[in-house]
C-alpha positions as CSV (number, residue, x, y, z in Angstrom):
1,X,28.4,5.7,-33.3
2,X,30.1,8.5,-31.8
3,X,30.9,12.3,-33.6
4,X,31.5,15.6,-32.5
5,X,29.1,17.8,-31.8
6,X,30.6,20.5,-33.4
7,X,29.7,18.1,-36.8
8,X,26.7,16.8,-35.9
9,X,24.3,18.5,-37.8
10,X,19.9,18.8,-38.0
11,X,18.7,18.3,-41.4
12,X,15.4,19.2,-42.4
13,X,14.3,19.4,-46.2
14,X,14.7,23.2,-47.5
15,X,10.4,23.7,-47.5
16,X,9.7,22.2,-44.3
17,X,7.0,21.5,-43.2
18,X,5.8,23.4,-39.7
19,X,5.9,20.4,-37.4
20,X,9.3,19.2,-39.2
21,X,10.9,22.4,-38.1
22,X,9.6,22.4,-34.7
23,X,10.7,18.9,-34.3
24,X,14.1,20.5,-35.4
25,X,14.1,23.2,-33.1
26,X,13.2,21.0,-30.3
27,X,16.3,18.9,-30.9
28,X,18.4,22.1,-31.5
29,X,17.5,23.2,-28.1
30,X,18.0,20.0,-25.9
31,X,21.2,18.6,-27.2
32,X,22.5,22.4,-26.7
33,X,20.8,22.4,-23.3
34,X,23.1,18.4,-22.9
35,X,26.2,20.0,-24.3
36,X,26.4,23.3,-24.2
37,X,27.5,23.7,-28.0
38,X,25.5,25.0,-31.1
39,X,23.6,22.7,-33.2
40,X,22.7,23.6,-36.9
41,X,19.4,23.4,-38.3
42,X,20.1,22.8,-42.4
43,X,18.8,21.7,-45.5
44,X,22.3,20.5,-46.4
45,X,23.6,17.0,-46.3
46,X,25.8,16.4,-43.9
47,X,28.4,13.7,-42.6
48,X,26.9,12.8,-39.5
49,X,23.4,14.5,-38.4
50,X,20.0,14.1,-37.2
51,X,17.3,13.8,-40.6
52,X,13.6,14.9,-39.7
53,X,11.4,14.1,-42.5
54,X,7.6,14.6,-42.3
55,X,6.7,11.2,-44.1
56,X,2.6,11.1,-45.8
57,X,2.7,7.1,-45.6
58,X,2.5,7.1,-42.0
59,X,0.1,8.2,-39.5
60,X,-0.3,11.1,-37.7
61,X,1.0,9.4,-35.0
62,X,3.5,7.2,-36.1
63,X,7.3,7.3,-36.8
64,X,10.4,5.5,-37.6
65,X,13.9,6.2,-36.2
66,X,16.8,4.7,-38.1
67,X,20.6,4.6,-37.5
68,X,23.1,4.7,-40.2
69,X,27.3,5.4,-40.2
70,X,27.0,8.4,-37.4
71,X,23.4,10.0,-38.7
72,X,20.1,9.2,-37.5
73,X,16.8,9.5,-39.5
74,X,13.4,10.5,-38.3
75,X,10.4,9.8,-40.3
76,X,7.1,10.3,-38.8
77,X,3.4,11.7,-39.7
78,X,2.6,15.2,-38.4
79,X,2.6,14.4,-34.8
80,X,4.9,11.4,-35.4
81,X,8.0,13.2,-36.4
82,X,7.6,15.5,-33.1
83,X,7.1,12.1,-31.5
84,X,10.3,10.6,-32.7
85,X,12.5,13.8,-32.1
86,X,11.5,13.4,-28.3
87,X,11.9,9.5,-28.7
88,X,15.7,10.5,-29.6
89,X,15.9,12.4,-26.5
90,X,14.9,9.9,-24.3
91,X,17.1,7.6,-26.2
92,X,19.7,10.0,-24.6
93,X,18.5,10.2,-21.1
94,X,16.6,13.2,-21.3
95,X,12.5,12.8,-19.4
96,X,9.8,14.9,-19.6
97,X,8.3,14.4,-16.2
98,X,6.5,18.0,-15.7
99,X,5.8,20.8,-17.8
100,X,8.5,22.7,-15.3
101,X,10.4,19.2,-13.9
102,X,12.7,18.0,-16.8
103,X,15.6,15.3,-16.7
104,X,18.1,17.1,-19.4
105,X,21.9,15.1,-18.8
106,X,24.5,17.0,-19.3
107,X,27.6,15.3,-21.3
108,X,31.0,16.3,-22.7
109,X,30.7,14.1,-25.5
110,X,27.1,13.3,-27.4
111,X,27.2,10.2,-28.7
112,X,24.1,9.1,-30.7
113,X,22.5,6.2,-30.1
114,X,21.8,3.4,-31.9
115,X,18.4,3.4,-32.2
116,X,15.8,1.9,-34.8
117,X,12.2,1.4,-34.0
118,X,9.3,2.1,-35.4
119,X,6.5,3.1,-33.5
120,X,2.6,3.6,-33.8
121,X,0.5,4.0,-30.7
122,X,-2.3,1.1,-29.9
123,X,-4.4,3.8,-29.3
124,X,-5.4,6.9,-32.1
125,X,-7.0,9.3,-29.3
126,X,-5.3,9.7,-25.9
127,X,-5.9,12.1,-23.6
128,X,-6.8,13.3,-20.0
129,X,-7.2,16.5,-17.8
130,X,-4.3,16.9,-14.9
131,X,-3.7,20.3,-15.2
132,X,-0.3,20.6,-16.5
133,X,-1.6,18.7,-19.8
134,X,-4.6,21.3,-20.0
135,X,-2.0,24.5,-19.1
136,X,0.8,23.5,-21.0
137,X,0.0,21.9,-24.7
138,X,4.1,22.0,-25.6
139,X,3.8,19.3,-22.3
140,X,0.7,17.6,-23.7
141,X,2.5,17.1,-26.9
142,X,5.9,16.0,-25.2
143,X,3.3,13.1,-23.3
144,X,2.0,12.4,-26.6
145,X,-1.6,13.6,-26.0
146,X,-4.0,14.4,-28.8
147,X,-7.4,14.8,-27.5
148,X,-9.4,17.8,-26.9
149,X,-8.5,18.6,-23.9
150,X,-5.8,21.5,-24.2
151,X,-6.0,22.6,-28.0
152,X,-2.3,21.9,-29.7
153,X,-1.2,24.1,-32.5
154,X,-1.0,22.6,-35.9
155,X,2.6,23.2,-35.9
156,X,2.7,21.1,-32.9
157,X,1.0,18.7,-34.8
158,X,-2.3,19.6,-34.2
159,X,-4.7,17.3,-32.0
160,X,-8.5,15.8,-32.1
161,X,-11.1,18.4,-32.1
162,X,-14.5,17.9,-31.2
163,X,-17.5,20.0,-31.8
164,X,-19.6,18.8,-28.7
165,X,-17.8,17.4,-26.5
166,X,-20.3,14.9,-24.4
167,X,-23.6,15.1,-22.4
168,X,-24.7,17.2,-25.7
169,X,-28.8,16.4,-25.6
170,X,-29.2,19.8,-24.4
171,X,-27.2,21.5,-27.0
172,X,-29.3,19.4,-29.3
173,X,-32.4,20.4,-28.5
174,X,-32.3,23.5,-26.1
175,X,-35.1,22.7,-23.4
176,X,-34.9,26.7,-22.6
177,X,-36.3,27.1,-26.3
178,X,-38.7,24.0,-26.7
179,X,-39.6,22.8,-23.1
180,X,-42.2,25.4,-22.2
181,X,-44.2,24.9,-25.7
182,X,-42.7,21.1,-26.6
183,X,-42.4,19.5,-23.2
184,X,-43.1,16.3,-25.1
185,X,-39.8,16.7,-26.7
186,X,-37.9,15.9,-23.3
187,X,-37.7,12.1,-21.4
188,X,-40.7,11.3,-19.2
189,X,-39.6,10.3,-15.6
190,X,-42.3,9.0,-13.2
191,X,-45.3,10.1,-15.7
192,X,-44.2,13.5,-16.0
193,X,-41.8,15.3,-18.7
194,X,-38.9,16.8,-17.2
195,X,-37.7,20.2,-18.9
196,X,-35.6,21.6,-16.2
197,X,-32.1,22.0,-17.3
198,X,-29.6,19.8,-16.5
199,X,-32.1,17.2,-14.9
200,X,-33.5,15.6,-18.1
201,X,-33.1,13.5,-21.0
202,X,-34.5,13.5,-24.6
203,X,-37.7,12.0,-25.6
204,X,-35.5,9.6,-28.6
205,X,-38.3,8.3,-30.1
206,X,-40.1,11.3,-31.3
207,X,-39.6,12.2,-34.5
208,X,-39.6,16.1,-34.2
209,X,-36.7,15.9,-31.5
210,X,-34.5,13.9,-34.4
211,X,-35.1,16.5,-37.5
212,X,-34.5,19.1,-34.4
213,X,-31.4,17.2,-33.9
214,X,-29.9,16.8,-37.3
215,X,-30.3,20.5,-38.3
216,X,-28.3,21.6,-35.0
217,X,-25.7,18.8,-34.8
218,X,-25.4,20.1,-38.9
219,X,-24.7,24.0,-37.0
220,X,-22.6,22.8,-34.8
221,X,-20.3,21.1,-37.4
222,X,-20.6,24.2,-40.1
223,X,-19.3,26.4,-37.0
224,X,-16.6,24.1,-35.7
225,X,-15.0,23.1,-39.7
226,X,-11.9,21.8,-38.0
227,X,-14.0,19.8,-35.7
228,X,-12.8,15.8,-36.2
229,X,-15.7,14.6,-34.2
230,X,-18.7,15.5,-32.6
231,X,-20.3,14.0,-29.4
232,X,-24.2,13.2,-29.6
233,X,-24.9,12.4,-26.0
234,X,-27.0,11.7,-23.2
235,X,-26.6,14.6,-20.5
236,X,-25.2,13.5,-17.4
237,X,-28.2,12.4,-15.3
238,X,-29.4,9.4,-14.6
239,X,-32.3,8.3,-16.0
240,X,-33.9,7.9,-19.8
241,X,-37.0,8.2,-21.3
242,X,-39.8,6.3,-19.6
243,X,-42.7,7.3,-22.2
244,X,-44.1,4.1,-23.4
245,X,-42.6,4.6,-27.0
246,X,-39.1,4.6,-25.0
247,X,-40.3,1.8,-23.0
248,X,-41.1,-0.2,-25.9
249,X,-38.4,0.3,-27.6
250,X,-35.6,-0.2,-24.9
251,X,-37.5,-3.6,-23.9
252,X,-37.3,-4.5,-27.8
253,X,-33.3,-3.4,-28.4
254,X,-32.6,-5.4,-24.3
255,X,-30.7,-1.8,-24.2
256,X,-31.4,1.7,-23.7
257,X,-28.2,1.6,-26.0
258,X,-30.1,0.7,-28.5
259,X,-32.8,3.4,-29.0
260,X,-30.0,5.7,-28.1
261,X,-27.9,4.1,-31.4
262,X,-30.7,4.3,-33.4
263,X,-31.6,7.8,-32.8
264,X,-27.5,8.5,-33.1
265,X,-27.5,6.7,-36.7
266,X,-30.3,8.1,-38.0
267,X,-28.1,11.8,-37.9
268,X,-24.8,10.4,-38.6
269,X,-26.5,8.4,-41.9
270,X,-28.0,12.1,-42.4
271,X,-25.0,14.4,-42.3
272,X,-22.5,12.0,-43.8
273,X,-22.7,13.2,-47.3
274,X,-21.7,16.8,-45.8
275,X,-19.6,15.8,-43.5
276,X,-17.9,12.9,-44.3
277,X,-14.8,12.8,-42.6
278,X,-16.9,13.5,-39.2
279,X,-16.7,11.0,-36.5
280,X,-19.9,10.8,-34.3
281,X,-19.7,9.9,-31.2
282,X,-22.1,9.6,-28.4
283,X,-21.8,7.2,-24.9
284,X,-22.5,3.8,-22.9
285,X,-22.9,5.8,-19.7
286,X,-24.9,4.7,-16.8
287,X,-28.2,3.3,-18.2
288,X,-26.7,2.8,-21.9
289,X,-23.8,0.8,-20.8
290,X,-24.9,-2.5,-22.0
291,X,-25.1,-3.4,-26.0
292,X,-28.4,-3.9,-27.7
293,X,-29.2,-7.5,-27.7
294,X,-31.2,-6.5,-30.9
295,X,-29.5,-6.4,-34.5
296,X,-29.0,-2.6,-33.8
297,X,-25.2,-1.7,-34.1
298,X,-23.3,1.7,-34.6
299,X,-23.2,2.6,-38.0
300,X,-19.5,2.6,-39.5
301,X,-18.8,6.1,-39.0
302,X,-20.5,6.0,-35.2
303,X,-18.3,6.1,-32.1
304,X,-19.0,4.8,-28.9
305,X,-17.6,6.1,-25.8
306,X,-17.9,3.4,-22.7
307,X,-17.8,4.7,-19.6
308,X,-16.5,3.2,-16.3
309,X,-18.2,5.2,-13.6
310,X,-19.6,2.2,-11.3
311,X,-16.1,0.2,-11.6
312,X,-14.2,-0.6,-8.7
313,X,-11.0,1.5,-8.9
314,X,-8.7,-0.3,-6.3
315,X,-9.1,-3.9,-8.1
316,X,-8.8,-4.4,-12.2
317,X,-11.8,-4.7,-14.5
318,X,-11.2,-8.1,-15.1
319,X,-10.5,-9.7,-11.3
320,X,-12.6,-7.4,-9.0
321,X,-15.5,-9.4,-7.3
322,X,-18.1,-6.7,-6.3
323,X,-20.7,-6.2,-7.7
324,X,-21.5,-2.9,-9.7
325,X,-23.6,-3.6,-12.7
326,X,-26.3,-2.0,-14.3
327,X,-29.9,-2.8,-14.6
328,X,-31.0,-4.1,-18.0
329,X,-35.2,-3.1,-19.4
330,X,-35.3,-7.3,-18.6
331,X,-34.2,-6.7,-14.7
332,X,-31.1,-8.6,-15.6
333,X,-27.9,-6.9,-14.9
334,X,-24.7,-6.9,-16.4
335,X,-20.8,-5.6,-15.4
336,X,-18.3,-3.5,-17.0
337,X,-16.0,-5.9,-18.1
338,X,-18.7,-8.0,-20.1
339,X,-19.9,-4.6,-21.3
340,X,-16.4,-3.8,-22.5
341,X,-15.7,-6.8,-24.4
342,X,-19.4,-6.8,-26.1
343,X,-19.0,-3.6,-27.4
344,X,-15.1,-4.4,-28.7
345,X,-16.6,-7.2,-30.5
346,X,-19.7,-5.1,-32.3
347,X,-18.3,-1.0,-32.3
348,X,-15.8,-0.7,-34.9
349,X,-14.5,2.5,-32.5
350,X,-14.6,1.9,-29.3
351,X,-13.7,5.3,-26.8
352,X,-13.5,5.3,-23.3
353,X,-14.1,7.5,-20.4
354,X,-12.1,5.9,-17.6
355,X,-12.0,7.6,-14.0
356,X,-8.4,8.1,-12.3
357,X,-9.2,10.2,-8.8
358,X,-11.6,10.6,-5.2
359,X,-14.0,13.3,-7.2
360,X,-15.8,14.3,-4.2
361,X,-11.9,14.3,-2.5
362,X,-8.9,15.2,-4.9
363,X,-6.5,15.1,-2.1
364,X,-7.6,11.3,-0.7
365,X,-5.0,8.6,-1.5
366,X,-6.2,6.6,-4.3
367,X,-5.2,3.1,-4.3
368,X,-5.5,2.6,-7.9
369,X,-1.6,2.5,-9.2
370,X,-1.6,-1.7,-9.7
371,X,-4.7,-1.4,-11.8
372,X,-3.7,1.3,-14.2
373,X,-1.2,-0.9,-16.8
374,X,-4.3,-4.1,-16.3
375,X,-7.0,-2.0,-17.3
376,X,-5.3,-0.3,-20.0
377,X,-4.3,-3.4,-21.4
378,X,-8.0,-4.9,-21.3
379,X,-8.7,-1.9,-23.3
380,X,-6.0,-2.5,-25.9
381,X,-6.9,-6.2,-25.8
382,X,-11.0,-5.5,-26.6
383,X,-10.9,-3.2,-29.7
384,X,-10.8,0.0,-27.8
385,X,-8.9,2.9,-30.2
386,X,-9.2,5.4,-27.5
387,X,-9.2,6.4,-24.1
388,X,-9.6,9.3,-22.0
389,X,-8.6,9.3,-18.3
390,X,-10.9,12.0,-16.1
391,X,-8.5,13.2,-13.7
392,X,-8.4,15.6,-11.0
393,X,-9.6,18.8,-12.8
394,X,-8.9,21.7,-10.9
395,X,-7.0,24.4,-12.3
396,X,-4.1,24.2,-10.3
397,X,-4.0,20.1,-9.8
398,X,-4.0,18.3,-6.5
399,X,-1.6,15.8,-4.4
400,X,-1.4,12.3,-4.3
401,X,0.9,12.3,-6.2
402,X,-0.9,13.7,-9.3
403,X,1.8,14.3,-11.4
404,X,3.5,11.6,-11.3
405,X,0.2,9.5,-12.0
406,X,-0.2,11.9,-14.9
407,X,3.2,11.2,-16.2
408,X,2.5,6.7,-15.6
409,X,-1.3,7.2,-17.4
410,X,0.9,9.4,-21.0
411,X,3.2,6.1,-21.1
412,X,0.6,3.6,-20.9
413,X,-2.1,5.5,-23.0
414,X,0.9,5.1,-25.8
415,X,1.9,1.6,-24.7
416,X,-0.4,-0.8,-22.3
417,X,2.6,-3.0,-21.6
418,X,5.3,0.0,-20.9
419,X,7.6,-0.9,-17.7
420,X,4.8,0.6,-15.4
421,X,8.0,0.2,-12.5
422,X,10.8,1.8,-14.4
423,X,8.4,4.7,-14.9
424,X,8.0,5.3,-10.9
425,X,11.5,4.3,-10.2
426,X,13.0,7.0,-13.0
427,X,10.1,9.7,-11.9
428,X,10.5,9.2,-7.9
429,X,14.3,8.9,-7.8
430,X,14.2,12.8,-10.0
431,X,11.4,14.2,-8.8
432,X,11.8,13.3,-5.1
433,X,15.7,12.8,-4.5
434,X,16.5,11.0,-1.4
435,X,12.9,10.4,-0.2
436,X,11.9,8.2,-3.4
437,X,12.0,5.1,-1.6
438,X,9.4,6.6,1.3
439,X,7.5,7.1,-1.4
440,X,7.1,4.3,-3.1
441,X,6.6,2.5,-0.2
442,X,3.6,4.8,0.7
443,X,2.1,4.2,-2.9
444,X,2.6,0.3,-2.3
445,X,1.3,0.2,1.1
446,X,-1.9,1.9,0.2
447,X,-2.5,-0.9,-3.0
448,X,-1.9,-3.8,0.2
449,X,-4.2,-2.6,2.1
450,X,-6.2,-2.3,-0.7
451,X,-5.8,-5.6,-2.0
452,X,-5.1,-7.6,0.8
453,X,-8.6,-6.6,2.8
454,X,-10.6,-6.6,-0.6
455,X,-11.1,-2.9,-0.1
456,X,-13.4,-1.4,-3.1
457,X,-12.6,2.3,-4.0
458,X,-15.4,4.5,-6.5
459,X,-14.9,7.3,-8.1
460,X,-16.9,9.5,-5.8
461,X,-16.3,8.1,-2.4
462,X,-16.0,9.5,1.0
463,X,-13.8,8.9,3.3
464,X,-15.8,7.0,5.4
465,X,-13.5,3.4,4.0
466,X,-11.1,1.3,6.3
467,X,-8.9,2.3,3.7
468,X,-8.5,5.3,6.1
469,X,-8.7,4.1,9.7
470,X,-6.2,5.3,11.7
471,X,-3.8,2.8,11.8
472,X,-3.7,3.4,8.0
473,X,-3.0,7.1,8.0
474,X,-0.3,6.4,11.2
475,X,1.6,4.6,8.6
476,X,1.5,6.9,5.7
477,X,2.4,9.7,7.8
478,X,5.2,7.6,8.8
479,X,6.5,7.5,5.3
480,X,5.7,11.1,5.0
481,X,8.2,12.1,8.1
482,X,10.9,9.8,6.5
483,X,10.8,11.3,3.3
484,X,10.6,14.6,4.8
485,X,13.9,14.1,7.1
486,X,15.7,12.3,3.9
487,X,15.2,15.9,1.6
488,X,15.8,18.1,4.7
489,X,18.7,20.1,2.8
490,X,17.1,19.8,-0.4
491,X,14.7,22.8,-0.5
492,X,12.7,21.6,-4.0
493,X,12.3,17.9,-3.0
494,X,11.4,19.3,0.8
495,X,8.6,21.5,-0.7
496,X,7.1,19.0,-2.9
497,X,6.8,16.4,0.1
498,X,5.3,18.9,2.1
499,X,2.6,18.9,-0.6
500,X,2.5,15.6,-0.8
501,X,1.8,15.1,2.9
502,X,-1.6,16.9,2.6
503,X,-3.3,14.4,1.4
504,X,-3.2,12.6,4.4
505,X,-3.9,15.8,6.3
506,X,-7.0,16.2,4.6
507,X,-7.9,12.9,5.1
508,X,-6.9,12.4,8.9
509,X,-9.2,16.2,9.4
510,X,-12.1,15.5,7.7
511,X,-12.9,12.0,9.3
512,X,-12.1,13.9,12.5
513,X,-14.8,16.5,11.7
514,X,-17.6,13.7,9.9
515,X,-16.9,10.6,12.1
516,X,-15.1,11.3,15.4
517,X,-15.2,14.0,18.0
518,X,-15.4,16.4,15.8
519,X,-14.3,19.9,14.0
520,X,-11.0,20.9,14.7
521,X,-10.7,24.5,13.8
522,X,-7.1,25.4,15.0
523,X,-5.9,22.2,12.7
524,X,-8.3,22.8,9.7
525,X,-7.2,26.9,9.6
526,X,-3.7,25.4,9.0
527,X,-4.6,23.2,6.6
528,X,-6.5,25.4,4.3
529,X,-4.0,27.9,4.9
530,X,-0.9,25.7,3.6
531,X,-3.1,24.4,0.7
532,X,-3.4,28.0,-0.4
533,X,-0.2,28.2,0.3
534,X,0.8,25.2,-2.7
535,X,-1.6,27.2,-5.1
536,X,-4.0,24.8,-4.9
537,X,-7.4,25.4,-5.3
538,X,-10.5,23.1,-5.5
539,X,-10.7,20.2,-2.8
540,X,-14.0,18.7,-4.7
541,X,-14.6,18.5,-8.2
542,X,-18.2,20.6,-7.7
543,X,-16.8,22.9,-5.2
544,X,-15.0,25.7,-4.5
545,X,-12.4,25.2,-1.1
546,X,-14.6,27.7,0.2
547,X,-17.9,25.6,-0.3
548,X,-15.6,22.9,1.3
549,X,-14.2,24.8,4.0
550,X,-18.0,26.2,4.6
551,X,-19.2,22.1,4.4
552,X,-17.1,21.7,7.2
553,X,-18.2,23.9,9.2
554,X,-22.0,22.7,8.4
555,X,-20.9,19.3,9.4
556,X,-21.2,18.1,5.8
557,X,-19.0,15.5,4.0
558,X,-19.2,18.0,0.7
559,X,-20.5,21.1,-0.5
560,X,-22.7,19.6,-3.5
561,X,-24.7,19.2,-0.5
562,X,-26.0,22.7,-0.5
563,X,-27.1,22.4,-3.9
564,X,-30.2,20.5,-5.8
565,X,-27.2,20.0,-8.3
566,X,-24.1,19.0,-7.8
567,X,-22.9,21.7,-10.2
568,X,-24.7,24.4,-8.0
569,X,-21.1,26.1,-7.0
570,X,-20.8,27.0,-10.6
571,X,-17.4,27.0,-13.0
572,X,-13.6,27.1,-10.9
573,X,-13.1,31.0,-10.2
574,X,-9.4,31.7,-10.0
């Protein structure tokens, strides 16, 4: 199917819609940017051309591509037709690695593909927080992200708003307006009820703290009227309610999860007459992991949002052998993988909050890359409809590699069984030129060791692991100088090594300074000074790279440590 490009042109119905003519644009600038020749947006038919229809049969999501006698036809909901005009452009070699790293081919003579598919993603929320996804939302919507995480415009095709956004109890009921008069409003830990903020729970079986509850979730949602969903939430400590009412009624549901869905249901059953579009969504976090063994279920228009903060992140769900489950009311115990497939077979919507870093060290290598396409699947594979993966948060992202994991998690949040290896292979061989192969074999060493020694990683580790002995970090810094001497000449590939390779700085210094002989200030000043250098900013998720540096110097493995919380440092200053 071959045509000039001088004839090929981009049809798009004379009233487009806003996301049809930014699809249109899109393709106007790429296959310019591929051949250096002017491409026609029109509402005429033409001979051969690319057709971009916004199609209301379809979902938001979804699209069809079809080829026909030189033309090819895009159909696709609001996001869908955006999708399919970059699914074209792949089609013709172009990749979207970065917000500022693109593959864009440049050819003599276009030639459009044959290409008919039609696509739907297995999962209707996606999203995650690596920085360039939360800076850039013309990136988020080339990875095909439509969470809440970076706002996209509606002519972008819009995304999934929430009103809350999790750990909501104490935007439910404020304990700075009730707890001093209504302390019985707040959980009971150890006899006493706790209203300080951001170290207690609701008390769910009182009655007052529901009606409390409806009328400000109902606020909330008259002040957010775009909002899609709203998260009704346990905050993000440990511990529930431990009042005898609580008691009771956790011991009756075999769940915390239950009096927590019962308390959830009783407002979404309230405000769905008002709001009946409204998805509400609260979590099976920490204590509330496990289902009710009771009859209790999420009502229809209830989400739940598992959470996989205890998991083992160097071994899939479904094959690692430690132990990290949760204590049941009964003292039993059960695991996130049983806990994932009971909730697929009783929630209806199934979210989940899945954990893709070192939290308490963004730089550490993170021996997770075999587990990522597994887990996803197990998701796809147990009724999950979305997925959020926490990533390193810091304004500026990290290393390890960080964008090209951020890149893997876009294709498998749209497809569990993508070519997890052609993605590294296309994204290494552009992104880092000659020393690709030095790094893939770093990123394959680390999984061995990993694997082979039955090494479990957290989420919040330190670096205290054989994962990092010596003889470990010797070898990755061994692939580091390879790759470094391979891109010598190559100024861009050169630089991005160089950032690369201070994640095993980090590593090698602050073992030195926790588990060895000690600070090395001449060493650390260089560190810090080149990580400023990359633009980089926090170390920790909690902590400035001040608090770090200052940690260091205090002969602390992190900064939370000067704090009663670990969110004492306060919000990322930039």
């Amino acid at each position: 199917m071959k045509a000039s490009v001088n004839h090929i042109a981009i049809v798009i119905p004379a009233q487009a819609e806003a996301q049809v003519s930014y699809a249109a644009g899109e393709l106007r600038h790429y296959l310019g940017l591929m051949t250096g020749q002017i491409f026609e947006i029109t509402s005429s038919p033409a001979e051969s051309s690319v057709s971009l229809t916004l199609d209301g049969e379809l979902d938001a999501d979804e699209f069809v591509i079809s080829s026909d006698a030189g033309s090819v036809s895009i159909r696709g909901g609001k996001r869908g037709v955006i999708y399919g005009a970059y699914e074209l452009l792949e089609a013709l070699g172009c990749r979207f690695f970065t917000a500022t790293g693109e593959l864009v081919p440049y050819t003599e003579n276009l030639t459009l593909p044959r290409l008919n598919t039609h696509q739907k993603p297995v999962f209707e929320y996606r999203d995650l927080n690596y920085c360039e996804a939360t800076k850039y939302s013309r990136f988020a919507v080339k990875s095909r992200l439509n969470g809440a995480m970076r706002p996209i415009r509606e002519k972008h095709g819009g995304h999934m708003s929430y009103a809350w956004f999790v750990h909501s109890f104490q935007a439910m009921v404020d304990p700075d307006i009730y707890g001093k008069d209504h302390p019985e409003y707040f959980a009971m830990f150890d006899g006493v009820r706790v209203t300080e903020r951001d170290k207690n729970q609701l008390c769910l079986t009182n009655p007052q703290v529901l009606e409390i509850a409806v009328e400000s979730t109902r606020k909330a949602l008259l002040a957010h009227p775009r909002a899609n969903i709203i998260s009704l939430s346990q905050n993000d400590w440990g511990r529930g309610c431990e009042c005898p009412a609580c008691r009771a009624s956790d011991l009756a549901e075999g769940s915390p999860s239950g009096t927590l869905l019962k308390f959830v249901n009783a407002i979404a059953q309230r405000l769905e007459p008002e709001f009946p579009e409204v998805i509400f969504d609260t979590l099976a976090y920490n204590y509330t992991r496990p289902i009710p063994t009771s009859a209790t279920r999420p009502a229809h228009n209830v989400c739940v949002r598992l959470c996989s903060i205890e998991a083992c992140f160097s071994h899939s769900f479904e094959t690692c052998d430690e132990d990290r489950s949760v204590l049941l009311p009964d003292g039993s115990r059960s695991d996130f993988i049983t806990d994932l497939r009971n909730w697929g077979k009783v929630c209806n919507r199934v979210y989940i909050w899945d954990y893709t870093t070192c939290f308490a060290h963004y730089p550490a290598p993170h021996p997770n890359w075999n587990v990522l396409a597994p887990n996803m699947q197990a998701f796809a594979n147990n009724n999950v409809k979305g997925v959020f993966e926490q990533a390193c948060g810091a304004s500026a992202g990290s290393t390890d590699f960080n964008e090209l994991r951020e890149y893997l998690i876009s294709k498998l949040l749209w497809d569990p069984w993508t070519d997890v290896d052609r993605h590294i292979r296309e994204f290494t061989d552009w992104f880092y030129g000659d020393a690709a192969p030095y790094v893939r074999e770093y990123i394959k060493y680390i999984c061995r060791v990993a694997e082979e020694e039955n090494i479990h990683v957290g989420f919040n580790d330190n670096l205290e692991s054989p994962l990092f002995r010596d003889e470990v970090l010797d070898t990755l810094q061994g692939f580091m100088d390879k790759a470094r001497a391979a891109v010598s000449s190559d100024p861009i590939r050169l630089w991005r090594i160089g950032k690369a390779e201070l994640s095993v700085r980090w590593v090698r210094l602050k073992r030195k300074a926790q588990m060895e002989e000690g600070f090395d200030p001449a060493e650390t000043n260089r560190f810090f000074t080149d990580w400023r250098a990359y633009g980089l900013t926090r170390i920790d998720e909690w902590c400035s790279q001040e608090t770090t540096f200052r940690a260091m110097l205090n002969g602390l493995w992190r900064g939370t440590e000067f704090y009663s919380h670990w969110s004492g440092d306060g919000p990322e200053e930039l």
